[in-house]
C-alpha positions as CSV (number, residue, x, y, z in Angstrom):
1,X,-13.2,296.8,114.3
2,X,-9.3,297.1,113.5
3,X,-8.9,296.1,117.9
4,X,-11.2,292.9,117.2
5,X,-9.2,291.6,113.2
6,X,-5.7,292.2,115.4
7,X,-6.9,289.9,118.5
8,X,-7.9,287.5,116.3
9,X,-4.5,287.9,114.5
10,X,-3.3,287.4,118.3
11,X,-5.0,284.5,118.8
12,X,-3.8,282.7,115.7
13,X,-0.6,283.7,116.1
14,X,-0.1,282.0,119.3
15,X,-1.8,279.1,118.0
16,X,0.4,278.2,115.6
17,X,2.9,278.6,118.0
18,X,2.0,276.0,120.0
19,X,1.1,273.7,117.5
20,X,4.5,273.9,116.3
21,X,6.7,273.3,119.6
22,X,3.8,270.7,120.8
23,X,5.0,268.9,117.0
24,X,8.8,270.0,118.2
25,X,8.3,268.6,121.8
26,X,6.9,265.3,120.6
27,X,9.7,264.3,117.7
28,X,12.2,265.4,120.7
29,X,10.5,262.9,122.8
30,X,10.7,260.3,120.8
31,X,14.0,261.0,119.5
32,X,15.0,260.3,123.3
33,X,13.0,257.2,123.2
34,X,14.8,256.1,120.2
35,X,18.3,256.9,121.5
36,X,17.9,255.7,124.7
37,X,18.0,252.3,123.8
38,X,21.3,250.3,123.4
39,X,21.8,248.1,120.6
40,X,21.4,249.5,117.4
41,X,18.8,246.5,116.0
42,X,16.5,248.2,118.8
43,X,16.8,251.5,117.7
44,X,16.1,250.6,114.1
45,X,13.2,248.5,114.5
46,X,11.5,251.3,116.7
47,X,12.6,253.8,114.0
48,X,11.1,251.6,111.6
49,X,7.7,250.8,113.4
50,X,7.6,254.8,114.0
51,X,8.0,255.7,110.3
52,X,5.5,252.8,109.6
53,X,3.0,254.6,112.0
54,X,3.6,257.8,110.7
55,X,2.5,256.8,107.0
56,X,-0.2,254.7,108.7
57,X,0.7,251.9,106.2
58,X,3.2,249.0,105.9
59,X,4.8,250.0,103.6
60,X,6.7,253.4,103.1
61,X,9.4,255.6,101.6
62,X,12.1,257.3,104.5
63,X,12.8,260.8,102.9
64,X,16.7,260.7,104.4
65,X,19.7,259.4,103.0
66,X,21.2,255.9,104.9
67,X,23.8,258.5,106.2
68,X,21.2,260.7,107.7
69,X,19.5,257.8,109.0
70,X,22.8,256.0,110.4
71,X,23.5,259.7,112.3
72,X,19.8,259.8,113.3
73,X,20.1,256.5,114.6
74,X,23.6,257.4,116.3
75,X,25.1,254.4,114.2
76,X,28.0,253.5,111.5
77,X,26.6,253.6,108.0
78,X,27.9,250.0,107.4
79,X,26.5,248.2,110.6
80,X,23.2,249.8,109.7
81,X,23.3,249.0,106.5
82,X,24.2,245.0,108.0
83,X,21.5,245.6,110.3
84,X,19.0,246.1,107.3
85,X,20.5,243.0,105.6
86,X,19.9,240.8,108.2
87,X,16.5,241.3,109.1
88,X,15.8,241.3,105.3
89,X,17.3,237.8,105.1
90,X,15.3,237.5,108.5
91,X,12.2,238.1,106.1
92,X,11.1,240.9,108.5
93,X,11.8,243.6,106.3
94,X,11.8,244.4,102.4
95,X,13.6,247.3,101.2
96,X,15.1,249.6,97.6
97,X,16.9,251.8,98.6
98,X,14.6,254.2,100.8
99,X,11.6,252.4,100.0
100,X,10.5,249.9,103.2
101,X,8.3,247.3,103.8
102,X,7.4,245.7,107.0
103,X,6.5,242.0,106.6
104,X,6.1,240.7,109.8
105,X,5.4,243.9,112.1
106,X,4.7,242.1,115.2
107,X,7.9,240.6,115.1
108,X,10.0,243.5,115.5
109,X,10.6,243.1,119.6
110,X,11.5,246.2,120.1
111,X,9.5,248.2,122.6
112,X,8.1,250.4,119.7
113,X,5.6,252.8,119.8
């Protein structure tokens, strides 16, 4: 009986193992997706879209500061932070602070998830 509970163990073990790098593997990938592309409006709406997606709804709270998220998005702080103005006064986006909104998803043009 003891053989058969550490197997199972075993199997479990290695389970969870490759649930997490398959979860590892996939934010890598589209971490590469994200970066890959070359102007920094592109790169936001496709982080934006991605968070969206994530949270399955429109609207949605990014748990990073807009430091974190300027260095995730390999950008300045202040040209993201333009960025964000603009496509609010573009009425594409709402946001406070780390709260988001999308308003008009399909007119993000980035080639988003």
């Amino acid at each position: 009986m003891p053989r058969a509970h550490c197997v199972s163990c075993a199997r479990a073990w290695w389970r969870t193992c490759f649930l997490v790098m398959t979860e590892k593997n996939r934010k890598m990938e589209e971490h590469l997706r994200l970066v890959s592309l070359k102007s920094l409006r592109s790169r936001l709406e496709l982080f934006l879209k991605a968070q969206s997606l994530r949270f399955n709804f429109s609207m949605f709270t990014v748990p990073i500061s807009r430091q974190e998220m300027a260095e995730h998005l390999h950008a300045d702080r202040a040209a993201l932070s333009r960025k964000l103005s603009r496509m609010k006064a573009e009425s594409l986006i709402d946001y406070h602070r780390n709260s988001f909104r999308l308003l008009r998803i399909n007119a993000l043009e980035s080639a988003a998830v």
